[in-house]
N, C-alpha and C positions, 0 to 999 in steps of 0.2 A: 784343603777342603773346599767344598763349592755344593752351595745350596739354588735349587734347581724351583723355579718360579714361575705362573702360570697365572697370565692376564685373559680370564675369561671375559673380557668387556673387549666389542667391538670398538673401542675408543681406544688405541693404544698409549694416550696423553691425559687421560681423563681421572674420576676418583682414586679408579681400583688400582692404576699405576702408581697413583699418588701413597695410597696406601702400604703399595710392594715397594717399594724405593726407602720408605722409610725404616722399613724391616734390613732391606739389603743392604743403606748405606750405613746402618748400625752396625750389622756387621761384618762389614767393610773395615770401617773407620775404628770400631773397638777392640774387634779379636782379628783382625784381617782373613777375614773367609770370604772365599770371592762366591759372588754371587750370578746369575741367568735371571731375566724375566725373557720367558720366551710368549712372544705374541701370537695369541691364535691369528690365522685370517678373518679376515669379514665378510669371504666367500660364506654360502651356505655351508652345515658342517652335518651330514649326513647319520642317522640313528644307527644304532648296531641291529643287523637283522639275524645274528646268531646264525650265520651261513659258517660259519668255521672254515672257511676260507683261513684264518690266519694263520691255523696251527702248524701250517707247514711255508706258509708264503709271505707274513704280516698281513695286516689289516689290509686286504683287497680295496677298500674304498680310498685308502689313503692313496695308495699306488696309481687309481684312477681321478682322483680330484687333488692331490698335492696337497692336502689339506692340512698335512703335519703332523699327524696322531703318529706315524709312523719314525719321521724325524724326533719327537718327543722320548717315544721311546726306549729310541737310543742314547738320548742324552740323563734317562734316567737312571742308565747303568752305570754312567758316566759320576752321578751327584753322592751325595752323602744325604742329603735331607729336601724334602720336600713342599711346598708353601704354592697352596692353589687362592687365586684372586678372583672374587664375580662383585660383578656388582646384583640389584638386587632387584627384581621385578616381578610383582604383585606376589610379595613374600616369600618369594622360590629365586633358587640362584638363577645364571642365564639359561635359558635353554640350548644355548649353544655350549656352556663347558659342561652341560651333563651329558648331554650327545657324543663330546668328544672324549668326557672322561670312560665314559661308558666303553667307547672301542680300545682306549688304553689298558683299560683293565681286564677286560676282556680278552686281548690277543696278548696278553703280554705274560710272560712265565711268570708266577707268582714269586719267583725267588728274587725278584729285581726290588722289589720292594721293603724285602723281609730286615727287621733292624732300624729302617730309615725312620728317621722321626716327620712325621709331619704334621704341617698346620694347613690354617685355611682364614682368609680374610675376607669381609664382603663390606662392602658400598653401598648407602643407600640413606635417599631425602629424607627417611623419615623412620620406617618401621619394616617388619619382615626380614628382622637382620638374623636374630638366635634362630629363626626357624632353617633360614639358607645356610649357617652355620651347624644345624644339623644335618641338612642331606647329605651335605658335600663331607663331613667325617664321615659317614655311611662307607665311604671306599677306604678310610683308612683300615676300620675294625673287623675285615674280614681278609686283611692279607698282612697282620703282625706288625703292623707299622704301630709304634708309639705317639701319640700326640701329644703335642706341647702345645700349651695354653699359655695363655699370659695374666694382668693384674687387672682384666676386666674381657668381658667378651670381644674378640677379635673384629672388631669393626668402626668405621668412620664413617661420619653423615654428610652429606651436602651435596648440590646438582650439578656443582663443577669443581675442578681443583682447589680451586683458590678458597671456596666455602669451607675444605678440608683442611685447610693450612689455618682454620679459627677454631678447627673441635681440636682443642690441645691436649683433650682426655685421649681421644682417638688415637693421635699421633702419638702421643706417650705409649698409649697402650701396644700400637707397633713397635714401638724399641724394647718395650719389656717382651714383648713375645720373640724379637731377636736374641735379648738378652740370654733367653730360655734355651732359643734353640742351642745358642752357644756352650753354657752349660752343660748340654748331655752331649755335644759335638767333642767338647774338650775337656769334657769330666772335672771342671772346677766348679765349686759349690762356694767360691768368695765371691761372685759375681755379682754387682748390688743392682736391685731393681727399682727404680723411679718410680716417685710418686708425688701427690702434689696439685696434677689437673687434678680438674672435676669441671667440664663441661658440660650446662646446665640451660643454654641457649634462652635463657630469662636474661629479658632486656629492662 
């Protein structure tokens, strides 16, 4: 099994990887299910102009700028589950994995998705986390995918890595959202979920 992952941050080192890694090497390390974080570029990433171009060629833009939507794709056919990363700017995910989600979902047959469970983590200093955590389920709920949650809302705080490696709710809260995914992955229900953080950033 292999769950397929998606660093919306032009930072390929930075929170939101920080955040994917944690989910991935749980489970890795606990149910051995290998994992992908596939990095967008940091090229521009062009909107969908609904040219329908795809339906017979893939996404025309991908072909013309390499930008990946198209390589994505294919590797989605390839996963079992799904797990998108942004971090989080002025209370909206990036505008560059809604651009690219957008042509994903858009050119791509709807049957590639249908069953797969997905999630979604976001990044961010301070606030505008539950709201970017809505948009970005927006694409699961109209192509059959199941979401898995975890034991608190899917997200970490801080301006650089290393800030994330002190929200220890955060981090926890990625292994229980691994946890989950594994669960519906491998259909056992003894799976036990951690608890315990509660980061409160009172000094």
């Amino acid at each position: 099994m292999k769950v397929l992952m998606l660093n919306g941050s032009a930072n390929p080192v930075g929170c939101t990887n920080r955040a994917l890694l944690e989910v991935g090497n749980t489970l890795k390390n606990e149910f051995g299910i290998d994992f992908e974080i596939f990095q967008m570029t940091n090229k521009p990433i062009r909107d969908c102009i609904g040219c329908n171009k795809c339906i017979s060629e893939g996404c025309i833009f991908s072909k013309i700028d390499n930008d990946g939507v198209n390589d994505f794709i294919s590797k989605i056919k390839q996963s079992d589950a799904l797990v998108f990363g942004s971090p989080v700017y002025y209370a909206h995910p990036s505008g560059r994995i809604l651009s690219f989600l957008d042509r994903v979902f858009y050119s791509s047959d709807k049957k590639i998705f249908e069953g797969k469970p997905g999630a979604v983590v976001v990044s961010a200093r301070r606030a505008g986390t539950s709201a970017s955590l809505d948009v970005l389920y927006k694409y699961f709920g109209i192509t059959n995918m199941p979401i898995i949650s975890s034991s608190y809302w899917n997200m970490v705080h801080g301006m650089k890595k290393e800030d994330v490696e002190k929200d220890e709710e955060g981090l926890q809260t990625m292994r229980n959202l691994a946890r989950n995914i594994a669960k519906y992955l491998l259909k056992r229900d003894n799976i036990k979920l951690e608890s315990g953080h509660q980061t409160n950033f009172i000094h």
